[in-house]
N, C-alpha and C positions, 0 to 999 in steps of 0.2 A: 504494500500500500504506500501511496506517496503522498504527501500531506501538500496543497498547493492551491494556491489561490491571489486572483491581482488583485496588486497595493497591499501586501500583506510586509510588513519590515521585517528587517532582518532577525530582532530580537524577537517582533512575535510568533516566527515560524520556529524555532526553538523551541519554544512552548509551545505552540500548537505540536509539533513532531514528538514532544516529551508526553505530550496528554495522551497520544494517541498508543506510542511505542513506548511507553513509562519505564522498560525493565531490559528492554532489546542493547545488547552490545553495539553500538554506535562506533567508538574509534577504538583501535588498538595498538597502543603505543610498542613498537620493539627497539626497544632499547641496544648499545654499543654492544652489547655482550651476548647480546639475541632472547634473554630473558623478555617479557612478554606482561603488560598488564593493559585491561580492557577494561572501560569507564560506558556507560549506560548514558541513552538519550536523558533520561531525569538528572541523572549527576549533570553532566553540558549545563542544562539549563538552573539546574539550585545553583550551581557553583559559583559558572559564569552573573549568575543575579545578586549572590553576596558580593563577588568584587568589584559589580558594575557598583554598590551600594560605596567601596570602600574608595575608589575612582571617583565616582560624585564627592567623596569629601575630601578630594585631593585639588578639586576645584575643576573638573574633569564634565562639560555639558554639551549641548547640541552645536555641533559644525568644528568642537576642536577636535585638533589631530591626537593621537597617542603613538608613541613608536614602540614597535614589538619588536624585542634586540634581542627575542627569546629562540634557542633552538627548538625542533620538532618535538612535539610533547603534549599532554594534555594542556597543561600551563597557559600557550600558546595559544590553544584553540579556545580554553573558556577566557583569555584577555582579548582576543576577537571579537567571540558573542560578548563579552559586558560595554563591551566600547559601540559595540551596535546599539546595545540596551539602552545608552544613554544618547543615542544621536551622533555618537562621538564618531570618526574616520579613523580607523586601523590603517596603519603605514608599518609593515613589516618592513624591518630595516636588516640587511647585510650585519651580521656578526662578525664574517672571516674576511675581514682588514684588518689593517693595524690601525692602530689608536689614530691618530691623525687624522686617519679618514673617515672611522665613525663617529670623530668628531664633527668634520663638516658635515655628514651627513646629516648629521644631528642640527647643526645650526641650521641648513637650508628646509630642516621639516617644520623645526620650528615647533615643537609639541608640546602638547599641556606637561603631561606623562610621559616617561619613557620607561621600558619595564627591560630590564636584563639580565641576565643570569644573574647577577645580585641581589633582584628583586623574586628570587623563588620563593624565597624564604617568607617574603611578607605576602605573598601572594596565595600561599600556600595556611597564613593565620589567617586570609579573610575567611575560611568554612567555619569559624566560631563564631561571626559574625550570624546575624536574624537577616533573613532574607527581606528583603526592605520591597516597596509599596514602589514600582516603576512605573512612569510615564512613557503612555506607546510614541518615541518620535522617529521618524526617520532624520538617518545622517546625509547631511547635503552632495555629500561623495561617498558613493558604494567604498572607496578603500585609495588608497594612494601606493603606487608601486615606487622604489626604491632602482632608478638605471644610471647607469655613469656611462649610458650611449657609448659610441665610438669614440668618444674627446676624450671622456675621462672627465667632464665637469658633472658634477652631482645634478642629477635629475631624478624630480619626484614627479610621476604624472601619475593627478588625481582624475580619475572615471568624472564625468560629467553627470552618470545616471545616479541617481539619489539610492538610499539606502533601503529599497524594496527588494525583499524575495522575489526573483525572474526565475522559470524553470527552464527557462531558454539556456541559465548559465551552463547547467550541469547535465543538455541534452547530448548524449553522446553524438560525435561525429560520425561517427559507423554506421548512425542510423539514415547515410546516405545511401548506402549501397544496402542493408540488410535490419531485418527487426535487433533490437539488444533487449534481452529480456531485463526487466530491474524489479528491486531494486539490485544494483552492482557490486561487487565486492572490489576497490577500488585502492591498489597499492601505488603508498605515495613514496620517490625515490629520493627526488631533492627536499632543498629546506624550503621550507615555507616564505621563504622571502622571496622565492623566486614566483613569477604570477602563477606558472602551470602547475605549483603543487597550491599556492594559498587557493586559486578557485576551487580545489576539492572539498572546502570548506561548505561553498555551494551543493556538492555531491553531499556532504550532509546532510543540508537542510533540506536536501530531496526526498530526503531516506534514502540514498546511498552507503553502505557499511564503508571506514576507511579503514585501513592498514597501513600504518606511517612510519618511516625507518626513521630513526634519531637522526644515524647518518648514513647514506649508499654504500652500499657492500655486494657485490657483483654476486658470490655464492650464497649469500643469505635472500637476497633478492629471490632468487631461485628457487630456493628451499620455501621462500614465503607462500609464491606461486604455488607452490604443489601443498602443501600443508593446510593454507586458507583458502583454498580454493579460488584464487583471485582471480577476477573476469576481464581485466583492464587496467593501464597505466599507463603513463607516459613519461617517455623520456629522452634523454638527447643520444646522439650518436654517439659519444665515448663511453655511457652508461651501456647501451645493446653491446658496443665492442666488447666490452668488460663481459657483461654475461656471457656472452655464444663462446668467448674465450674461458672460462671457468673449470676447471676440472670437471666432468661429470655430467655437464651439458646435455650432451645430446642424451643422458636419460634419466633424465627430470620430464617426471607429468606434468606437461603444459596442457593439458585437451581442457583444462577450467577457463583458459583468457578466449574470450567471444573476439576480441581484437587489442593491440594497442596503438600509442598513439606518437609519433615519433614530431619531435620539432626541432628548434634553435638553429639548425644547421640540415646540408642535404647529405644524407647516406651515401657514404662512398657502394657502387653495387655489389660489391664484394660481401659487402654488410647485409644488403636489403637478400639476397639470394642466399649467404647464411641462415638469415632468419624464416626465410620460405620454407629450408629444409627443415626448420626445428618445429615452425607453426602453421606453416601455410602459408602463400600469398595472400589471399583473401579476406586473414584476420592482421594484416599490416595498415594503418590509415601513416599515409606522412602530410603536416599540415606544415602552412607557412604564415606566418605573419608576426604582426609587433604588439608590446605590452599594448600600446595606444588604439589597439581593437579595430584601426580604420578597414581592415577588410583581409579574409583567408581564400587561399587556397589551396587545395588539397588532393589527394588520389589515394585510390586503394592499392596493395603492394601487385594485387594480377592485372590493373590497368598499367603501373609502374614499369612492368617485363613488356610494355609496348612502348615507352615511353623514354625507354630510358635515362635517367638525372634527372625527371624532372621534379617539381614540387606540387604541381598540377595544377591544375585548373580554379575559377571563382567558384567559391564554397559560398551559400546564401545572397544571391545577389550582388558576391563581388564582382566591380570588372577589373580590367587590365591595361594599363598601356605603359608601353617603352617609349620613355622621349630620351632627344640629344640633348646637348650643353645648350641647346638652343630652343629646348620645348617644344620643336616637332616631334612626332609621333613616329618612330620608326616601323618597317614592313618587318616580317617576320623575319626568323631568325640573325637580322644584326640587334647585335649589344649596345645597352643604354641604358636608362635610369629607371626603375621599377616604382610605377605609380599605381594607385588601389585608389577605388570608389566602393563603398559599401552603403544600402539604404538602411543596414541596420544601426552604424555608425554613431555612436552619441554625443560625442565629442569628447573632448579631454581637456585639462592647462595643465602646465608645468609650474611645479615650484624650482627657486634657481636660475641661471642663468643660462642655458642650455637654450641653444635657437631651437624654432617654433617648425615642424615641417613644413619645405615648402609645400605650395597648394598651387594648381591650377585653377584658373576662372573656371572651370567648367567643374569643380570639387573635386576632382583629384589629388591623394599627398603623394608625398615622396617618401617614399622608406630609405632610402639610404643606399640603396643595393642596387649592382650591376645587375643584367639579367637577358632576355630573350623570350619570346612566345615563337611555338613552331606554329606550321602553318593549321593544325588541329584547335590552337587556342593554351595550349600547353605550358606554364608557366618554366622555366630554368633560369635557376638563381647560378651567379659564374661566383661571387664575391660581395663582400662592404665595398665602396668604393672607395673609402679610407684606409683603407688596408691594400689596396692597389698598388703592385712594387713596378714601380717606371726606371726599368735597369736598361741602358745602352740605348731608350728611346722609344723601349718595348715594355708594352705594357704584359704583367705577368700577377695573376689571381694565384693567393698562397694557396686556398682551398681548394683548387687545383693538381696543383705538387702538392698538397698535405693526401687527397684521394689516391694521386698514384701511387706515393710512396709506402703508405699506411700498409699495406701488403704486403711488404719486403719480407721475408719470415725471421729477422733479427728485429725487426722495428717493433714496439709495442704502442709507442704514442710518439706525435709529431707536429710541432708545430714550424709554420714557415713564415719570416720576416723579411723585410725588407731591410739594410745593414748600409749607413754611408759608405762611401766607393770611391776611390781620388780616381780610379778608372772609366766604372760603370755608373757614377753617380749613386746609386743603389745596388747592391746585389743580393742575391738571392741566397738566404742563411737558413737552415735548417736545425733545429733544436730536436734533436732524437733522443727517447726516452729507449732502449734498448731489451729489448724482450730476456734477453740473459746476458745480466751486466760483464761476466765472465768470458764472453765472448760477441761483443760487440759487432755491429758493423763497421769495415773502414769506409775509409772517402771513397777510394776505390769503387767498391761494391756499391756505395749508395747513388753514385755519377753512374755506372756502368745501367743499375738498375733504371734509374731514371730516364737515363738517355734511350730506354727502350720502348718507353709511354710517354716521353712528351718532346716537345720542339728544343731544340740545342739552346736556346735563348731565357727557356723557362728550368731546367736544371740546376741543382744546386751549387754555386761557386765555392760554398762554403758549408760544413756541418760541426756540430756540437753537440757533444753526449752530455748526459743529465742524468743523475737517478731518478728523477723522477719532473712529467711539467705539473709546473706549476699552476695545475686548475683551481677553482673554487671548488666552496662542496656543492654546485652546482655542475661541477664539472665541467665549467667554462672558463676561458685562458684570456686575460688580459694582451692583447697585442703590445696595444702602447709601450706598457710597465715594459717588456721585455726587450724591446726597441730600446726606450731609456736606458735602462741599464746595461745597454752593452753598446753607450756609446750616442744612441739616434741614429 
């Protein structure tokens, strides 16, 4: 049963979902150690309603921000619901910086409240607290997201749409191509600051079941899958690398996931045709688009084996077009700047100083990204266009050489920069994480490899072993950062 209904807010669908499912396992926290504890739709909503009570007398009311500096936990999810409870805007913020930068982050959100690991403690005394007497309001922005874009300047983009229960949120995408039975059992990989796990929060107040790892662990992942019976997740392409690579893999029962849901980046095919052998084609959706919701696309992974790279097509009445440096529209297959129109679209503002996308007269934005449509309507993402390395006059997309290389069978993980050049102006540097540190790939081998998948121009001049890149617990790679530090 799924509890729903329009203009219902976020705090009262809680409570309606607790009245209904009072005693039902709702989220299950798994903890670093794989230890396991499960909180009930009633607890969410008591809990969440004593520290919405201890928040109001923190001076915490309708339209201020609160920042959640909390990792994956119940904690987290009932400092969500109480901040909805009061009207208030949840802004889950980045934990894994350094101090520095969760300070600015901190200064440009600007919050009433901020709650962090230090604040467990007090968070954890509001259940002695008497469940206090709330006012139904909604908050002026559904939630505020935490991006530091492609600059690296702190950007919060607040949702436009107010603080209503939509079931639009939490409809799967799969249910483009096929039914998805619900309610879902629905495993969350990243942290909650990133948008694609916080909106399973909405999967909640669906009556969707969640499953949430503290923190991503490729074989626990796995294991979750087969034990909870999980129907769905999503996650980025280092997270699937990680799994299909796991010990034990290929015999792990998957037949419980109906489908999941892959984004942030495009599958190298190495990847997407691993994961067909383990799941099928059918149950693959790969989606594309930005926290700022202006518009998706999307394909299933057996349209994908026709399509090869791409990211697919307008999902919900997106459209599509490719313009030049000049805002012409380019014909299919040449490369240019990736513009979206969506009617569902609500708008968004930025906290910070972070430029505004641009926008076409006609409501098109710009994402930010290189790209092409084939002559089917097919969307293919090449790159950021900030991350575009202009070596010798040529233009060279790391994610590119990051797809060829990623299969070397010495490479485990690999990111590619661009490096100043008193020759090339740029050239092309390769940061290799090495699949068995003990015996590396040389230069050698990693030019000889490469020069056999791509153009002599896009090859690496230069590589570097690393024990390890350095992702977030998102599993995503600052470019810039690694740029700086080895020079610009």
């Amino acid at each position: 049963m799924t509890v729903q209904d329009a203009k219902v807010t976020q705090g009262r669908q809680i409570a309606r979902i607790a009245e209904a499912r009072p005693d039902e396992a709702a989220y299950l926290q798994v903890r670093l150690d794989g230890t396991e504890e499960a909180v009930t739709y009633r607890w969410l909503d008591d809990r969440s309603s004593r520290l919405a009570g201890a928040l109001a007398e923190r001076g915490v009311g309708q339209g201020d921000r609160v920042g959640l500096g909390l990792r994956n936990s119940p904690q987290f999810a009932i400092s969500a619901l109480a901040t909805w409870k009061l009207g208030a805007v949840p802004v889950p913020v980045r934990w894994d910086v350094p101090d520095w930068e969760l300070e600015r982050l901190r200064e440009v959100i600007d919050c009433r409240v901020y709650l962090g690991q230090d604040d467990l403690e007090w968070i954890e005394a509001t259940a002695a607290r008497d469940v206090p007497e709330l006012p139904d309001v909604v908050a002026p922005h559904l939630q505020g997201i935490c991006s530091s874009g492609s600059t690296g300047t702190p950007k919060i983009i607040l949702s436009s749409a107010p603080g209503y229960f939509d079931p639009v949120y939490s409809t799967p995408m799969a249910e483009a191509w096929m039914p998805v039975a619900r309610p879902q059992t629905v495993l969350v990989l990243a942290p909650m600051y990133h948008v694609n796990a916080f909106v399973t929060l909405q999967n909640l107040l669906a009556g969707d079941r969640l499953v949430v790892m503290e923190k991503f662990d490729a074989r626990l992942a796995l294991e979750l899958i087969e034990r909870h019976r999980v129907t769905t997740f999503t996650a980025t392409p280092t997270m699937l690398q990680r799994m299909a690579d796991a010990p034990g893999a290929d015999d792990r029962d998957l037949s419980s996931l109906a489908f999941f849901q892959q984004g942030a980046a495009p599958m190298p095919p190495s990847l997407v045709h691993r994961w067909a052998k383990l799941i099928g084609p059918e149950r693959i959706v790969m989606a594309y688009g930005m926290t700022e919701a202006i518009g998706i696309t999307a394909l299933r992974g057996d349209e994908w084996m026709e399509h090869e790279g791409s990211v697919g097509r307008g999902m919900r009445g997106t459209e599509v077009k490719i313009l030049d440096q000049d805002g012409r529209e380019l014909p299919a297959g040449e490369i240019g700047e990736i513009f979206l129109r969506s009617p569902s679209y609500g708008g968004s503002t930025y906290l910070g100083q972070a430029p505004q996308l641009p926008e076409t007269p006609d409501g098109f934005r710009g994402v930010g990204d290189m790209g092409y449509v084939d002559a089917d309507g097919y969307l293919y993402l090449v790159d950021r266009r900030v991350d575009m390395i202009i070596t010798g006059g040529a233009n060279v997309f790391p994610a590119e050489v990051e797809s060829a290389l990623i299969d070397h069978p010495k490479i485990a993980d690999i990111v590619v920069i661009g490096l100043r050049d008193p020759e090339w102006g740029r050239r092309v540097h390769a940061v290799i994480e090495p699949a068995d540190p003990a015996a590396p790939p040389t230069f050698d081998e990693v030019r000889a490899y490469a020069k056999s998948r791509l153009a002599a121009y896009k090859v690496p001049k230069t590589i570097e072993l690393v024990d390890a890149i350095p992702r977030s617990a998102a599993t995503k790679v600052n470019r810039g950062r690694l740029v700086e530090t080895r020079g610009g």
